[in-house]
Structures are given as C-alpha cells and as structure tokens.
C-alpha positions as CSV (number, residue, x, y, z in Angstrom):
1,X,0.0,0.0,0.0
2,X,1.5,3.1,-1.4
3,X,2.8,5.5,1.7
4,X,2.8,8.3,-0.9
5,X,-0.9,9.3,-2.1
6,X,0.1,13.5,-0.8
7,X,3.0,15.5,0.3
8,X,4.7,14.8,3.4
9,X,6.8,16.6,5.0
10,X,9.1,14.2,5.4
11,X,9.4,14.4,1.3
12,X,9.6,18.0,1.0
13,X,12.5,17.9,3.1
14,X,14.8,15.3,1.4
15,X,14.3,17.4,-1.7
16,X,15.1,20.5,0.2
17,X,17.8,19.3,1.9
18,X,19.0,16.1,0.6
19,X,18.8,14.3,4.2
20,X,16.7,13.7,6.9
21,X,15.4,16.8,9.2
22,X,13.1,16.4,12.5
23,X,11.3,19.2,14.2
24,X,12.5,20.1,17.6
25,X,9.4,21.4,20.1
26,X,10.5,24.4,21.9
27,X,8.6,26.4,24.7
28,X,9.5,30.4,24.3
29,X,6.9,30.7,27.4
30,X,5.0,32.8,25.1
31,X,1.4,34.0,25.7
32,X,-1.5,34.9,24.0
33,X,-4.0,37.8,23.5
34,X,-7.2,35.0,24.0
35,X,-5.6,34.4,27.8
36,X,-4.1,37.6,28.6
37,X,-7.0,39.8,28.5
38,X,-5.5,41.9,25.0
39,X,-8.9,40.2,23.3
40,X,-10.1,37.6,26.2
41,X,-8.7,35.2,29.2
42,X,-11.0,32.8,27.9
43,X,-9.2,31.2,25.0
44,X,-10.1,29.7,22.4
45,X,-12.9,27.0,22.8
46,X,-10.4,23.5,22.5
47,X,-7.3,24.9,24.2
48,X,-6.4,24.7,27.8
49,X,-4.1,26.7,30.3
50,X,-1.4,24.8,29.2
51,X,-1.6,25.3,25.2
52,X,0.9,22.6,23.3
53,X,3.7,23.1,25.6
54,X,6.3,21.4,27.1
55,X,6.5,23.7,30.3
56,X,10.1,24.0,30.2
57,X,9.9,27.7,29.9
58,X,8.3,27.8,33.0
59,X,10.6,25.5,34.6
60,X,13.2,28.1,34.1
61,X,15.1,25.8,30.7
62,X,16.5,28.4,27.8
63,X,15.8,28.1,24.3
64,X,19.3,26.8,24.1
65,X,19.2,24.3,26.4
66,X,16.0,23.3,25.3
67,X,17.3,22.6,22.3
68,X,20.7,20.7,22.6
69,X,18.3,18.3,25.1
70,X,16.1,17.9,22.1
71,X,18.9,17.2,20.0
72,X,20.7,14.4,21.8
73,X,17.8,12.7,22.6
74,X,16.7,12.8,18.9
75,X,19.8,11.5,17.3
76,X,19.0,8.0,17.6
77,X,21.8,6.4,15.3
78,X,21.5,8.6,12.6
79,X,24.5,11.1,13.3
80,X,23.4,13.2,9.8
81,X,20.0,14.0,11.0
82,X,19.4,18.2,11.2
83,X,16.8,19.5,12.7
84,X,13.8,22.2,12.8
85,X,12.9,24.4,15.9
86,X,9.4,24.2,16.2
87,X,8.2,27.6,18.9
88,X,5.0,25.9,19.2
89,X,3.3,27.1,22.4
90,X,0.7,29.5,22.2
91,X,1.1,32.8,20.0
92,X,4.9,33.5,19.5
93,X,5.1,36.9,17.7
94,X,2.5,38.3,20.3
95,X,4.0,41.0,22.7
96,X,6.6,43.6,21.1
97,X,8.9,42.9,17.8
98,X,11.7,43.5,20.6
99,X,11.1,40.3,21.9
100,X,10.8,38.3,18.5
101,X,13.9,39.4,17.5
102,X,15.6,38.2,20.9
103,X,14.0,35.1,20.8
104,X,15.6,34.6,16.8
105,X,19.1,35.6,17.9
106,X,19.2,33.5,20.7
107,X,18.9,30.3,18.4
108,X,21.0,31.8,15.5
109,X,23.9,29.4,14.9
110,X,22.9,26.4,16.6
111,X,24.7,23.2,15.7
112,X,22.5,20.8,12.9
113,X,19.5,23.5,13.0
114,X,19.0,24.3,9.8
115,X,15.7,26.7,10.6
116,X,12.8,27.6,13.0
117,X,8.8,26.9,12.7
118,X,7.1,29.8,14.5
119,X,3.7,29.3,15.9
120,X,1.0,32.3,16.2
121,X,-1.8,33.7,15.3
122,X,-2.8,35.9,12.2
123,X,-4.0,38.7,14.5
124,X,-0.5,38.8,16.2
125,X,2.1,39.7,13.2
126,X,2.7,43.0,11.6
127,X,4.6,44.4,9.0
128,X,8.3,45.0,11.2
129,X,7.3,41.6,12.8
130,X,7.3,40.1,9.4
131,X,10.3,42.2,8.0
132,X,12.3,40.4,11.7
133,X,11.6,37.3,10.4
134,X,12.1,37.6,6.6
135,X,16.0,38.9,7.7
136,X,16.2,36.2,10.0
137,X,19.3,33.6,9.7
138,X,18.5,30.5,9.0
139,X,17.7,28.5,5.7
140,X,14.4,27.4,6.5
141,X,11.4,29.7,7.8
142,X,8.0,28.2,8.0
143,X,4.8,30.5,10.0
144,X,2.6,28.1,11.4
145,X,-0.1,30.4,11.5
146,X,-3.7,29.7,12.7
147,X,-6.7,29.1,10.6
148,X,-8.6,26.5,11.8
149,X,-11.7,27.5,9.8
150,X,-12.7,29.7,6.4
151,X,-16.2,30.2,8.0
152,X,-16.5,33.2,10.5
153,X,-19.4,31.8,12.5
154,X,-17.2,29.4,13.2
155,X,-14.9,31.3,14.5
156,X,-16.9,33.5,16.6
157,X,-18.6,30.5,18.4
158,X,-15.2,29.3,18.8
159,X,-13.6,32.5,20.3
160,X,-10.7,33.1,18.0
161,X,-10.7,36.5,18.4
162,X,-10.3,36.8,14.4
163,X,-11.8,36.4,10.8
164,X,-10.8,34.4,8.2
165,X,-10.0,37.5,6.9
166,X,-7.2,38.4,8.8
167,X,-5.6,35.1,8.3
168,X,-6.0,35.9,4.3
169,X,-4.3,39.2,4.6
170,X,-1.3,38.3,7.2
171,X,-0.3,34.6,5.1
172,X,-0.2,36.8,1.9
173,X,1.8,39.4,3.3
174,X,4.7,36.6,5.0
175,X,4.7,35.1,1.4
176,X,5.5,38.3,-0.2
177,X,8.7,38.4,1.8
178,X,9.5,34.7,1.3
179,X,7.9,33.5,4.6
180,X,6.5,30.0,3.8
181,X,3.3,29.9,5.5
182,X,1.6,26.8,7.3
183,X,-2.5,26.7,8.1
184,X,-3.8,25.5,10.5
185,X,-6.9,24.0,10.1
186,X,-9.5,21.1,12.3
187,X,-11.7,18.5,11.1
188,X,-15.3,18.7,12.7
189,X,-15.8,21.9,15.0
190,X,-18.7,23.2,16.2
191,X,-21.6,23.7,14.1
192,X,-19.5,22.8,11.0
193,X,-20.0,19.7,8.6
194,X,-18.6,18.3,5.3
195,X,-18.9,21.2,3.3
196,X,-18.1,23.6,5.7
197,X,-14.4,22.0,5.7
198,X,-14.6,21.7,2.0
199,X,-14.6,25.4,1.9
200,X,-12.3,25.8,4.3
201,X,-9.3,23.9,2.0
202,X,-10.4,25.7,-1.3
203,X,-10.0,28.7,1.4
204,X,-6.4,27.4,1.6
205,X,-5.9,26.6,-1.8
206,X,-6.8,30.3,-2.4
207,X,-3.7,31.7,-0.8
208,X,-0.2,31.7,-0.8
209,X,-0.1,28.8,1.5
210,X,2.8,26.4,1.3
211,X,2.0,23.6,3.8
212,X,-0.9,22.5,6.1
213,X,-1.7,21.0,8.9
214,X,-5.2,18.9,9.7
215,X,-5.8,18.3,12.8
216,X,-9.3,16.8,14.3
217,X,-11.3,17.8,16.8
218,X,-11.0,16.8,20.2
219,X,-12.5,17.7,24.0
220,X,-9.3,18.5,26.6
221,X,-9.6,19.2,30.0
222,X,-10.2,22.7,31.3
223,X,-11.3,24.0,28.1
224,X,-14.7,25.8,26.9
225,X,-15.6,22.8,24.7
226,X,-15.4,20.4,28.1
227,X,-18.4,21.9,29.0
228,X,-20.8,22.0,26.2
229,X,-19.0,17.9,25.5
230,X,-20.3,17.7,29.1
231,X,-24.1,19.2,28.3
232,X,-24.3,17.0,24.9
233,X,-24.6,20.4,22.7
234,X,-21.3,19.3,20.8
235,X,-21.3,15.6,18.5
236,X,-17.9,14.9,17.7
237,X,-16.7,13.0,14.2
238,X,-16.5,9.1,14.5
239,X,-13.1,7.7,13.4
240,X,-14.9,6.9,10.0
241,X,-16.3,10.4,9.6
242,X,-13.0,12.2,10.5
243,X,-11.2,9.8,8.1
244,X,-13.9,10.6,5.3
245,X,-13.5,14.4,5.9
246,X,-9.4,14.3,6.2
247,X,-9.4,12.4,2.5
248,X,-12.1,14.3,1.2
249,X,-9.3,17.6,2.1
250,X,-6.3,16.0,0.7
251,X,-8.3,15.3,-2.4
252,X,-9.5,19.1,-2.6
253,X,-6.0,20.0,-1.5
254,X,-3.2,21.9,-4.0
255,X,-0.7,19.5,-5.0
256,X,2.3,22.2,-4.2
257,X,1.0,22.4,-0.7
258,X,3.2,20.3,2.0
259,X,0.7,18.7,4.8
260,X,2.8,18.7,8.2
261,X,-0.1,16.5,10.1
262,X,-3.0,14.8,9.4
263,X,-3.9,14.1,12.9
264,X,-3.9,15.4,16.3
265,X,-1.9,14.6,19.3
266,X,-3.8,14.7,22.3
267,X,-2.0,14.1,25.8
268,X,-3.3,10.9,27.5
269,X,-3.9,12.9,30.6
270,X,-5.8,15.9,29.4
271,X,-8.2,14.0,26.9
272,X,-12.0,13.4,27.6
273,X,-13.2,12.1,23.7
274,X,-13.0,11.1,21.6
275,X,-11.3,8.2,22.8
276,X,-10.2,6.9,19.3
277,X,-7.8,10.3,19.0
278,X,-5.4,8.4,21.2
279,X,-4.9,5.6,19.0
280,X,-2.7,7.8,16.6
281,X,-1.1,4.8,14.9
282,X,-4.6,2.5,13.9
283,X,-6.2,6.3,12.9
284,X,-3.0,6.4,10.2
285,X,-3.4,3.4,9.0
286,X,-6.6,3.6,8.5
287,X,-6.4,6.8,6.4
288,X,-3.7,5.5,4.2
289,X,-6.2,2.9,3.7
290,X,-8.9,4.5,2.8
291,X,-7.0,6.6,0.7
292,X,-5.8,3.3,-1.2
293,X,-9.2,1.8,-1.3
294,X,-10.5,5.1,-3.0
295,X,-7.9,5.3,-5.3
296,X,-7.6,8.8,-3.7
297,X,-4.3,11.7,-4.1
298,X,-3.9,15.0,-3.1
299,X,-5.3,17.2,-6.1
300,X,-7.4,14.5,-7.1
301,X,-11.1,16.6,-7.0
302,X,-8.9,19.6,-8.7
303,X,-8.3,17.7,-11.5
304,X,-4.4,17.5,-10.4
305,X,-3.0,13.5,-12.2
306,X,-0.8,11.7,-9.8
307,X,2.7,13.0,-10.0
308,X,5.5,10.6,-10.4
309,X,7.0,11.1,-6.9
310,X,3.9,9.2,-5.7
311,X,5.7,6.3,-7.1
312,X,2.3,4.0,-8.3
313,X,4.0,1.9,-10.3
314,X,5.6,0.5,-6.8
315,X,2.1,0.4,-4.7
316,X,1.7,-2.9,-3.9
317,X,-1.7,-4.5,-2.6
C-alpha cells in the first residue's frame, strides 16, 4: 500500500535538503491575547491553560538548552540527522517585535538546526514583525499560523478573536517576503459539517499557503468545549467520519502544498473524547487505507494527475 498518495513533510524535506530533518518542540513561554486579556482570558474553545507546551519555559530551561536536550535525545543512530525548531506554544510573535527578534538571535547558529517553525496567530504579526523574520538567519522559515476555519461563525462561536479575513491578509503578506506559510486548520468543529471544511481547504488553496496541517477535533480538560461535550450540545466526528473528511481535504487540496499532520496529538492525561484520537497509529493506518481503497491523491477533486513522486507503479496490494 503506497505511503505516498500526498506530500509529506518528510518528502519535501529530502528534496530540500538532501537528508533527513526532524522538528525540535521548543517552549518560548509565550502568551497569548485569548488568555491575557489583549482580546479575552477565555481562550479559544479547544485549548487549555497549558496550550501545546512542554513547560520547560516555565521550569526556568532556555531556548538553548531546550534545544541541545532535544537534539541528543533525537539522534537515535543517525548522526546526519538536522533539525527544525518548532516555537510551538501558544502565539509566538505576540507582545513587542523587541522580543521576536531576541527570541531569533538566541537560536541563530545552533549546531545541525537548519531553521525555525514559529507558531502564532494571524492577528498577532505586523509588518516590522514580518520584516524580523524575513532577515532572520537561517535556511528554512515556516509561520505556522492559525486558521482553523474559512467560516466566521465558526470562528466567533469558537472564540478566535479573528476572521478568516485576517488570516488571508497576514499569510499573503509573509509570502511576499518569502515567509512559507503553514494553516492550521480542524476536522469537525462546532456547528461545521462536510462542506463547511470543504470550503475551508479551497479557502487554503486560495492563498499563498505552502503547507498545512489537519488536525481533528477533540474535547481537553479545562477548556470551553469540556463543558458543552459535558451538556451534549457538541457531536464529535466518528473515526470513520474524521477519516472521510481528512481524504475528502487531501483530495480538494493543491498538489504544491506540503501537509505537516494529518492528525492530532492529544495528551493521554488531558483527553475526555473522543477516545479513538489516542490511538494515533490505527487512525493512520486507516487513512492511508482509505486513501488506497478510493484510489484517492492529493489534487485529485482539482483535476491535479498523480505526479510521479507518488511512485504508483511500486504500490503494492
């Protein structure tokens, strides 16, 4: 069964670089203006208190440290391996550009890092933020910048704070410095069905966007979305239904666009449903399946043939 129906990251990096390159989580102890009162202290609906990170920041760790930790315990045998610094944790280019800029030059020049993935919201970049990062030094600059949905209902009764609007105009403008931009975007939230996230990729597709990741929806402790779970006002996706909308995306999806994740990563300790998100492996396999048993490919629904770096001639059944 083919392992190469759309394009992984994995791929776009052996082109880039010729070799192997793994991403690197690091905690800036950044905040956010959904939790620090600049637009709410509420958040938005699915995050917690804690965000996606490691809590090293808070434990007193550098970006430095942080990082040569990482590093060692991610070299496994392969001594060639570089690697991608991923500031995940909440918004990263919120607060002043002073601060952005300090956070850059204190990874600058790192041994095997070959570049940074910043993670933040649309709403939190502006022009001499963007113009930090476009002079930044380092080969490879990706914005990980949060969509999560084209439809602005969605993202009121969500509480992002922002329109899909915003996102259109911020991704466009980190493009036209060379900033590669990566969406954000989840599988079955609130109110929102098939077409909905149909939209949202053609949204995607629309822009300057040069990778994605899907994730799909799922109820954490301490979040908004723990209580309505809890009052039976929100119906999650089945496995099947997430796996039907996740193809039905890559098939709608530009062929030149990378896709970082297809799934999400819940911690065992902070998730309340749906149980089948934990079982990250089974969930993959059963959407490279699916894709196999419909014969589907990234591009597909556009029209887009199956390129030769999908290899078909080599699927085997």
């Amino acid at each position: 069964m083919s392992h190469n129906r759309f394009y992984r990251l994995s791929l776009y990096f052996k082109q880039r670089f010729g070799q192997r390159v793994r991403k690197i989580p690091l905690d800036a102890g950044s905040s956010c203006p959904n939790r620090d009162g600049t637009l709410s202290r509420s958040g938005c609906a699915f995050c917690n208190q804690k965000g996606t990170g490691t809590g090293l920041a808070e434990a007193g760790m550098s970006l430095r440290h942080q990082y040569f930790a990482y590093r060692e315990l991610s070299r496994d045998r392969d001594t060639d391996t570089r690697f991608l610094g991923y500031l995940q944790s909440f918004s990263n280019t919120h607060g002043p550009a002073e601060r952005l800029r300090a956070l850059l030059q204190e990874l600058a020049g790192l041994p095997d890092l070959v570049g940074l993935a910043i993670g933040t919201r649309p709403d939190c970049l502006d022009e001499e933020k963007l113009d930090i990062l476009r002079s930044a030094p380092f080969e490879e600059l990706w914005l990980d910048l949060g969509l999560q949905s084209a439809q602005d209902s969605t993202l009121h009764r969500i509480n992002r704070g922002h329109d899909a609007a915003c996102f259109a105009t911020w991704a466009q403008k980190a493009a036209e410095r060379g900033i590669k931009v990566c969406a954000h975007v989840i599988t079955g939230l609130p109110g929102e069905n098939l077409a909905d996230f149909e939209q949202t990729i053609l949204f995607v597709n629309s822009l300057p966007v040069s990778g994605i990741k899907i994730h799909n929806l799922y109820i954490c402790r301490d979040t908004p979305l723990e209580s309505a779970w809890r009052a039976g006002s929100i119906a999650l996706l089945s496995q099947e239904e997430s796996q039907t909308w996740l193809v039905r995306g890559i098939a709608l999806l530009r062929q030149d666009i990378v896709i970082h994740r297809i799934n999400s990563d819940p911690e065992q300790d902070e998730l309340l449903a749906p149980l089948w998100a934990m079982k990250k492996t089974a969930y993959l396999n059963a959407v490279k399946q699916h894709l196999h048993d419909t014969d589907t490919w990234q591009g597909k629904a556009l029209g887009q043939k199956r390129p030769e770096w999908m290899n078909p001639q080599k699927e085997k059944t």
